[in-house]
KOLPA-767205 format. One record per atom (N, C-alpha, C): x, y, z; residue number from 1; atom name; residue in one letter. Coordinates in steps of 0.05 Angstrom, whole numbers, plus 5000, padded with zeros to 4 digits. Layout:
<recs>
<rec px="X" py="Y" pz="Z" resi="NUM" name="CA" resn="A"/>
...
</recs>
This chain:
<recs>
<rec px="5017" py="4977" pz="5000" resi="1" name="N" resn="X"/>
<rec px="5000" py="5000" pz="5000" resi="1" name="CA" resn="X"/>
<rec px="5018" py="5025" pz="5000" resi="1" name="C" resn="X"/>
<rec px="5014" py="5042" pz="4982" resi="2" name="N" resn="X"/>
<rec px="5029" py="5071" pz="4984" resi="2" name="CA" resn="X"/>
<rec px="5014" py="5097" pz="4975" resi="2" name="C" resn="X"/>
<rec px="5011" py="5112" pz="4986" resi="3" name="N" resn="X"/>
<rec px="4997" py="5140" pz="4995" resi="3" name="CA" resn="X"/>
<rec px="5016" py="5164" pz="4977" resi="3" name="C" resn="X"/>
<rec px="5019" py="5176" pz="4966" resi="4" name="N" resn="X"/>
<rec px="5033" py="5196" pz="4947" resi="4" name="CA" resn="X"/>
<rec px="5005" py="5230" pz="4955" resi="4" name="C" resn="X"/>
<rec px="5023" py="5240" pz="4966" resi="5" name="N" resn="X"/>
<rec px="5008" py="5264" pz="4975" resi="5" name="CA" resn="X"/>
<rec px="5024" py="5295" pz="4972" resi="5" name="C" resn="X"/>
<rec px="5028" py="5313" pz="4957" resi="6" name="N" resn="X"/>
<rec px="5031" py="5332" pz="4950" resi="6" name="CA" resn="X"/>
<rec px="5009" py="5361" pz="4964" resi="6" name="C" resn="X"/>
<rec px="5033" py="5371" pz="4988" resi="7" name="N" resn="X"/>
<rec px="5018" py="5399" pz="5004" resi="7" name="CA" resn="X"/>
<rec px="5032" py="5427" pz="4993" resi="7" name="C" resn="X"/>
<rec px="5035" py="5443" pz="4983" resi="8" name="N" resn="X"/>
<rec px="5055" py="5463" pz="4973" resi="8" name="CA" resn="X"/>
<rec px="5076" py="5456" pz="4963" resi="8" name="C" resn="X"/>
<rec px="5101" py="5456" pz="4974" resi="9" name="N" resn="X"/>
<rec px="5122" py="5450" pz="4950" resi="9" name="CA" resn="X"/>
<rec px="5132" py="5424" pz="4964" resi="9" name="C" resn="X"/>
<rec px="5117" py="5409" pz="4984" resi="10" name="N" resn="X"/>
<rec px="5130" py="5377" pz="4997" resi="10" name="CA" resn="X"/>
<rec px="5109" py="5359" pz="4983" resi="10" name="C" resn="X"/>
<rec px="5127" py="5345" pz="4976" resi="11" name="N" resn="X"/>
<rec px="5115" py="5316" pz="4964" resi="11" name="CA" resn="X"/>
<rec px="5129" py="5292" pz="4983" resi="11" name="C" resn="X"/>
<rec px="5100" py="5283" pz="4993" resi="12" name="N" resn="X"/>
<rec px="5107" py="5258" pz="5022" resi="12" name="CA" resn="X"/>
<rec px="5094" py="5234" pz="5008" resi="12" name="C" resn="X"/>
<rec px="5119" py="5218" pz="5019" resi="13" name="N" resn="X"/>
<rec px="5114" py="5183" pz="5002" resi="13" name="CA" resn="X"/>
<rec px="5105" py="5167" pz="5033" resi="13" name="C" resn="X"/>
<rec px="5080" py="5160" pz="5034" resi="14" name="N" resn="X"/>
<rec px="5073" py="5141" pz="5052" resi="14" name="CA" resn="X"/>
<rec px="5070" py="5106" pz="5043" resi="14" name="C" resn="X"/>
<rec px="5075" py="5091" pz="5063" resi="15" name="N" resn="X"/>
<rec px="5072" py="5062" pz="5058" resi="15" name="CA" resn="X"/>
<rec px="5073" py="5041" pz="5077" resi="15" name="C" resn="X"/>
<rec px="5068" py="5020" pz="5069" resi="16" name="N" resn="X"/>
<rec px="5062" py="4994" pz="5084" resi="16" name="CA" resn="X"/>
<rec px="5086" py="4983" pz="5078" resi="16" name="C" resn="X"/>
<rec px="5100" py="4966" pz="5088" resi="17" name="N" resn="X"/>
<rec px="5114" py="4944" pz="5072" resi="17" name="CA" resn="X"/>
<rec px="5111" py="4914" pz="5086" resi="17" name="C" resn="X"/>
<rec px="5100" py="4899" pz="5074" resi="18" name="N" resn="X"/>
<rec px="5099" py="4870" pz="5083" resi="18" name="CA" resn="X"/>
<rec px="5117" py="4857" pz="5078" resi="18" name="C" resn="X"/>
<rec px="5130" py="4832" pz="5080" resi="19" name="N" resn="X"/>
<rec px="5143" py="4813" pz="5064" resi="19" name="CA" resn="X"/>
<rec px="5147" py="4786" pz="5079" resi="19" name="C" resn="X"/>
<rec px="5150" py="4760" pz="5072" resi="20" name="N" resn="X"/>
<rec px="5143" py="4742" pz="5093" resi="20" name="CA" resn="X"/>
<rec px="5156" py="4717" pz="5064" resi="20" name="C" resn="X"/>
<rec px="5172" py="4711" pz="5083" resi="21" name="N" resn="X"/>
<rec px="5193" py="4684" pz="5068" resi="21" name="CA" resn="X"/>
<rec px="5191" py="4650" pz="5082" resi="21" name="C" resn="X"/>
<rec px="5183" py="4631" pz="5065" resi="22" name="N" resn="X"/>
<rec px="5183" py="4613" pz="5087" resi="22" name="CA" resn="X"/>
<rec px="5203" py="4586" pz="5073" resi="22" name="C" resn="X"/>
<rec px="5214" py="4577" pz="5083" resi="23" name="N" resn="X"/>
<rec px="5229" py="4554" pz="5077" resi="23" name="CA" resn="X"/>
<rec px="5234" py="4534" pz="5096" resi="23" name="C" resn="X"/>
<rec px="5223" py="4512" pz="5083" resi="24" name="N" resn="X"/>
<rec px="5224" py="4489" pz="5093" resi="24" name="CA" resn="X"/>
<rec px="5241" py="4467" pz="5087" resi="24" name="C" resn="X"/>
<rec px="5253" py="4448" pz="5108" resi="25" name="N" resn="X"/>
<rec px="5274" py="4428" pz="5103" resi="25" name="CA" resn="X"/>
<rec px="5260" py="4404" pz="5109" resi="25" name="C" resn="X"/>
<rec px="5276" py="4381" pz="5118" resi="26" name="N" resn="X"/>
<rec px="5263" py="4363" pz="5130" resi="26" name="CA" resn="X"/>
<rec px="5268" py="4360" pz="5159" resi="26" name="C" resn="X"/>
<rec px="5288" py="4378" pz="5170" resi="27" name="N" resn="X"/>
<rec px="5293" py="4381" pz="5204" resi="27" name="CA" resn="X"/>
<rec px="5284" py="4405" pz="5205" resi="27" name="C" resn="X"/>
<rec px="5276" py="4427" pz="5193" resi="28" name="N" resn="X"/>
<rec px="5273" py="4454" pz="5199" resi="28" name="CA" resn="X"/>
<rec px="5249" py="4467" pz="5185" resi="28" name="C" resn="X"/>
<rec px="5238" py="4485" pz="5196" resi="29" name="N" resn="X"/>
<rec px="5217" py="4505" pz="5181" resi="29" name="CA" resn="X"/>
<rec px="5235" py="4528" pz="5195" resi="29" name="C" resn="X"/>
<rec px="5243" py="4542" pz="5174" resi="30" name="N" resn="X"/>
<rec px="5246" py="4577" pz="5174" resi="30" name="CA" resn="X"/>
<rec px="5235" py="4602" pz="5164" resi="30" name="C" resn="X"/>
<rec px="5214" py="4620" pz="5182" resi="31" name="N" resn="X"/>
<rec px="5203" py="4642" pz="5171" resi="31" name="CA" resn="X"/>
<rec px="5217" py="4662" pz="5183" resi="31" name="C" resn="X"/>
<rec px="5217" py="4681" pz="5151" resi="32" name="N" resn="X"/>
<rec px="5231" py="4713" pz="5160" resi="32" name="CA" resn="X"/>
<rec px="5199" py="4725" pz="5152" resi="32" name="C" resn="X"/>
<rec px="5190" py="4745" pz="5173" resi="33" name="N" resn="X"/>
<rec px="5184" py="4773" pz="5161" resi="33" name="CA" resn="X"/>
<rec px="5184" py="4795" pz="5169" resi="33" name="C" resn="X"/>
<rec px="5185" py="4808" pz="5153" resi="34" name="N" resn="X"/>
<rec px="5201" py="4838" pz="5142" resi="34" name="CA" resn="X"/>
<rec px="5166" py="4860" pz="5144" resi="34" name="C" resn="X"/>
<rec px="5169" py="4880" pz="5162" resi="35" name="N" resn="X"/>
<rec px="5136" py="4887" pz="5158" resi="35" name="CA" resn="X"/>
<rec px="5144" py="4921" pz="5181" resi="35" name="C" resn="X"/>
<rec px="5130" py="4937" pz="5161" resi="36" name="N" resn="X"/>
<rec px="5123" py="4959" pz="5176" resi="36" name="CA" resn="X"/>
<rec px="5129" py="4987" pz="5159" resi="36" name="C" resn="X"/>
<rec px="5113" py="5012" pz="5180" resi="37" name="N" resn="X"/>
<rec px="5093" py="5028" pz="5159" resi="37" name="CA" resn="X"/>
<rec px="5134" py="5048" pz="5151" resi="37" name="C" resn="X"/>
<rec px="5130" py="5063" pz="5131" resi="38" name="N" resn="X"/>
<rec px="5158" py="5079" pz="5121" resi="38" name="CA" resn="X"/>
<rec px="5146" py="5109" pz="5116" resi="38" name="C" resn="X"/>
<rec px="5156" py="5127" pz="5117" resi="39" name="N" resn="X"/>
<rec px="5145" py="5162" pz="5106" resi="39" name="CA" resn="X"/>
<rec px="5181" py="5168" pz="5088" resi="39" name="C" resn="X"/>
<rec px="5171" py="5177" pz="5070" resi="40" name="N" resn="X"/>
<rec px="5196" py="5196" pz="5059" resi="40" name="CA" resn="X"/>
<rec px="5191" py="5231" pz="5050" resi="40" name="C" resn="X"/>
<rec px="5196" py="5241" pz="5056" resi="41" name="N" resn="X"/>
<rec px="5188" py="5273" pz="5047" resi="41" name="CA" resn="X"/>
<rec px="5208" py="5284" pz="5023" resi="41" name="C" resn="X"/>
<rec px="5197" py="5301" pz="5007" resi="42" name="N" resn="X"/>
<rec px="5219" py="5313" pz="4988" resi="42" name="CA" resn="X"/>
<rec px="5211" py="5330" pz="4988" resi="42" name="C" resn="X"/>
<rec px="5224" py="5358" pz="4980" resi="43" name="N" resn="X"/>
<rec px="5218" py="5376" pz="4975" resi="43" name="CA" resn="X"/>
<rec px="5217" py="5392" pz="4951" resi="43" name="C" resn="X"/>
<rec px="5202" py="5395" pz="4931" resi="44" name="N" resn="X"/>
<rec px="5191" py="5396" pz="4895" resi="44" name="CA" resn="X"/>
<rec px="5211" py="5429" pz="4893" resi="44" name="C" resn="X"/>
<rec px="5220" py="5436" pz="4870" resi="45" name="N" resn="X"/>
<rec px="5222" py="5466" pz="4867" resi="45" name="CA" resn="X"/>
<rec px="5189" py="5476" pz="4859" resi="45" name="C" resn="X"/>
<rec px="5193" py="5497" pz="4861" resi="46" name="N" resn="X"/>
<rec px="5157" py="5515" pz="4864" resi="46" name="CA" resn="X"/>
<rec px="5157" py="5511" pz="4835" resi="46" name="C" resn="X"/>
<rec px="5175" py="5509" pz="4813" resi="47" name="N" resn="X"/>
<rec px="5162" py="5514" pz="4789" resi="47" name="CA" resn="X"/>
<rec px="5158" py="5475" pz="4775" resi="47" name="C" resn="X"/>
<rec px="5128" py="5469" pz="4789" resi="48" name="N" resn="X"/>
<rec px="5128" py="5440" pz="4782" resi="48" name="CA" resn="X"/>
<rec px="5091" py="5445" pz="4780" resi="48" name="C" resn="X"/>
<rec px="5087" py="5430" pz="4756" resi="49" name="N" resn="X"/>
<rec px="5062" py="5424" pz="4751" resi="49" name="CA" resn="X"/>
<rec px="5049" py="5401" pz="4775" resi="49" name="C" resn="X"/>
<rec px="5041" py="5416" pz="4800" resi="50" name="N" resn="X"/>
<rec px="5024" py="5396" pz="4818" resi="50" name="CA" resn="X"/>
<rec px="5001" py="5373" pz="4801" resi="50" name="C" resn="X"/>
<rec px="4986" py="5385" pz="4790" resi="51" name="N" resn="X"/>
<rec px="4958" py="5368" pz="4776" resi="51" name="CA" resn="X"/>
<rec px="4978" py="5345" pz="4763" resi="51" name="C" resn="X"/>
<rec px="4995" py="5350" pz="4751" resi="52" name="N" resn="X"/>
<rec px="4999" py="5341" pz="4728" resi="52" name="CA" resn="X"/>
<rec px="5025" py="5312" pz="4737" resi="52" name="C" resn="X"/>
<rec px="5024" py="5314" pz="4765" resi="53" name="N" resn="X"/>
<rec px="5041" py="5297" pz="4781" resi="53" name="CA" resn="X"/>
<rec px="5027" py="5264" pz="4773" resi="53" name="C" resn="X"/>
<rec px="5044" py="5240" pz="4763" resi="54" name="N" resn="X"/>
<rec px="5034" py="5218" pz="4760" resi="54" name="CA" resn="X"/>
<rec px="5061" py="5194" pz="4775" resi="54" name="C" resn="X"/>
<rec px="5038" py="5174" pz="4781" resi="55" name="N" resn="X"/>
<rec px="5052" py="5149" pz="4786" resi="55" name="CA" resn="X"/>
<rec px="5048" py="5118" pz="4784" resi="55" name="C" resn="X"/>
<rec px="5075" py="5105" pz="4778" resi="56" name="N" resn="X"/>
<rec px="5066" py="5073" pz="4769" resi="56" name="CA" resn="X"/>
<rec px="5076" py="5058" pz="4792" resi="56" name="C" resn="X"/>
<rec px="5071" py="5043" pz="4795" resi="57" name="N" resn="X"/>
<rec px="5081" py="5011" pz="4817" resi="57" name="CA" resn="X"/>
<rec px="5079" py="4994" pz="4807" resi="57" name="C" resn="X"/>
<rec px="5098" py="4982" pz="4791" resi="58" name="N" resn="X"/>
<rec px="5110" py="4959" pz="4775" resi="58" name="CA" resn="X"/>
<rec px="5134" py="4943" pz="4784" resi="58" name="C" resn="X"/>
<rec px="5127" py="4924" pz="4789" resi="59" name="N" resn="X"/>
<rec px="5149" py="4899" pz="4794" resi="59" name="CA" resn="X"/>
<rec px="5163" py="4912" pz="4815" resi="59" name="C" resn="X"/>
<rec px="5153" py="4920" pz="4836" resi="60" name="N" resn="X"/>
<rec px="5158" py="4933" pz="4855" resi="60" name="CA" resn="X"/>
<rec px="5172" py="4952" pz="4859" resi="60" name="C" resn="X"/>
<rec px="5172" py="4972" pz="4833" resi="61" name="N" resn="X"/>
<rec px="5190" py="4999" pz="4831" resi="61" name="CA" resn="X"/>
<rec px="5166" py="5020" pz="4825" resi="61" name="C" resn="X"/>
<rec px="5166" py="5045" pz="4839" resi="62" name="N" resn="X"/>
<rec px="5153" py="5070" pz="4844" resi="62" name="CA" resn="X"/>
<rec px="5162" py="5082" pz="4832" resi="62" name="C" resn="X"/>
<rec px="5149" py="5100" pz="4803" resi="63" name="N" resn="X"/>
<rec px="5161" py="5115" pz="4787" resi="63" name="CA" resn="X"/>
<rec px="5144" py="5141" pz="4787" resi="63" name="C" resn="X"/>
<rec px="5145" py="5160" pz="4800" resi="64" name="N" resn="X"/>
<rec px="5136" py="5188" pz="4800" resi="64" name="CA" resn="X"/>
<rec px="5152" py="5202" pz="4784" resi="64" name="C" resn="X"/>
<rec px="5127" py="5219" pz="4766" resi="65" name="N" resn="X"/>
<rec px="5135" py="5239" pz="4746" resi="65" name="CA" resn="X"/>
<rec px="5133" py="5263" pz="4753" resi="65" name="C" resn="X"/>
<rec px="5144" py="5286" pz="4754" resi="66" name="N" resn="X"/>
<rec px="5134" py="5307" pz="4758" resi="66" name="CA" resn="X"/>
<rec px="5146" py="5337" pz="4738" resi="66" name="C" resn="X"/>
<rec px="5115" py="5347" pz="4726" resi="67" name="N" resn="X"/>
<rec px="5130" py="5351" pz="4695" resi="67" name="CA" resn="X"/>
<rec px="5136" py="5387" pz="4713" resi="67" name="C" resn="X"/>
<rec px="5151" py="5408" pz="4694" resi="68" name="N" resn="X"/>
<rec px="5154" py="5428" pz="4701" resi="68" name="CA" resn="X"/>
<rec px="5126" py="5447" pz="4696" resi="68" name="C" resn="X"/>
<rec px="5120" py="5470" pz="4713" resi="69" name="N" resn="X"/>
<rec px="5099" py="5485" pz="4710" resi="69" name="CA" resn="X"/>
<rec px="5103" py="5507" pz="4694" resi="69" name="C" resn="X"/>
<rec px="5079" py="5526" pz="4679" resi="70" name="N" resn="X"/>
<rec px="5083" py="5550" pz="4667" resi="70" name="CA" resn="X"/>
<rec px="5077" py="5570" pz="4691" resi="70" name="C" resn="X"/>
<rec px="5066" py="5559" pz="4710" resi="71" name="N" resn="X"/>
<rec px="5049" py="5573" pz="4724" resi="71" name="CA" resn="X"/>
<rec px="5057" py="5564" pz="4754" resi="71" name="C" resn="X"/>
<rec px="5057" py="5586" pz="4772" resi="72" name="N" resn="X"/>
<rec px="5058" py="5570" pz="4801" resi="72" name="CA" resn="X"/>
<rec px="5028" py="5565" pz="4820" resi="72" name="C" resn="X"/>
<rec px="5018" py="5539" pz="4835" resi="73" name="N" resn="X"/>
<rec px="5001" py="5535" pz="4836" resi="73" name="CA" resn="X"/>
<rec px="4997" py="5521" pz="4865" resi="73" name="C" resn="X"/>
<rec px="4979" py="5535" pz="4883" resi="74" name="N" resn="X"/>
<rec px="4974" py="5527" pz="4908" resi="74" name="CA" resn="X"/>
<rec px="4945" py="5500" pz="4923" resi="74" name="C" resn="X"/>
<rec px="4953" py="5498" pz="4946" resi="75" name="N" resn="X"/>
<rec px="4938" py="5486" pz="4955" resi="75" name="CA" resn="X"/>
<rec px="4953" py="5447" pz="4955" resi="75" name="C" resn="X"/>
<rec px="4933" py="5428" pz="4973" resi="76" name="N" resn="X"/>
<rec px="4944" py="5400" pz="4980" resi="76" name="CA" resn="X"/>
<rec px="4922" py="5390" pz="4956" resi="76" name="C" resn="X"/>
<rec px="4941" py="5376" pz="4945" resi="77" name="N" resn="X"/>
<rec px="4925" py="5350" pz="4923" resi="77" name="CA" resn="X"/>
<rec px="4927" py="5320" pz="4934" resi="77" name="C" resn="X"/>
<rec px="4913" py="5298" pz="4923" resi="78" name="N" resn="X"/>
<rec px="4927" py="5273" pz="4927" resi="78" name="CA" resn="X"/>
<rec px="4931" py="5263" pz="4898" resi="78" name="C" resn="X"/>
<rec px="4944" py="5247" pz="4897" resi="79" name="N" resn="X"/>
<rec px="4959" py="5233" pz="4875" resi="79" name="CA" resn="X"/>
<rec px="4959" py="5202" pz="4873" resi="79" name="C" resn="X"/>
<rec px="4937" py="5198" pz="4845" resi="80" name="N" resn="X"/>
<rec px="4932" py="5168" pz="4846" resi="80" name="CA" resn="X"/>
<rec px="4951" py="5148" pz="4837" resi="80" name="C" resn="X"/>
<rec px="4957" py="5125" pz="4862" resi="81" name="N" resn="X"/>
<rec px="4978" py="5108" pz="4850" resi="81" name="CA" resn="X"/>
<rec px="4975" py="5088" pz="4823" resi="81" name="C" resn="X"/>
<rec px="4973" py="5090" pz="4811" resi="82" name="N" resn="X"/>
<rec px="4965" py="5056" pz="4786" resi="82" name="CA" resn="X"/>
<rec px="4989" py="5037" pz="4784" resi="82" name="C" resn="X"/>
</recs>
């Protein structure tokens, strides 16, 4: 699960991370898991098209675009993941 939220010129990356490994022998069962929530903050230059902010989640890589603005433009948006 990841949250992509844009307030003025910060763009904050929220998320889940799960992960859970299990391997089995014939004397042993071994589980790892890997689990818990992450935040990253960045900070955009002002001249960035907010609306026009997009993102993918593919094969487990996060690719945010963020194109340049003509215009400078206020207020918190959210930003849909696909």
């Amino acid at each position: 699960h990841v949250n992509i939220e844009v307030e003025g010129n910060i763009l904050t990356l929220k998320g889940e991370r799960r992960f859970e490994k299990s391997l089995s022998e014939e004397n042993y069962h071994r589980m790892e898991r890997f689990y818990g929530a992450f935040q990253r903050v960045f900070s955009l230059p002002n001249v960035v098209d907010k609306s026009g902010i997009k993102s993918i989640f593919k094969d487990g890589v996060l690719k945010v675009t963020v194109p340049k603005a003509s215009e400078d433009r206020h207020g918190a948006i959210k930003v849909k993941v696909s």
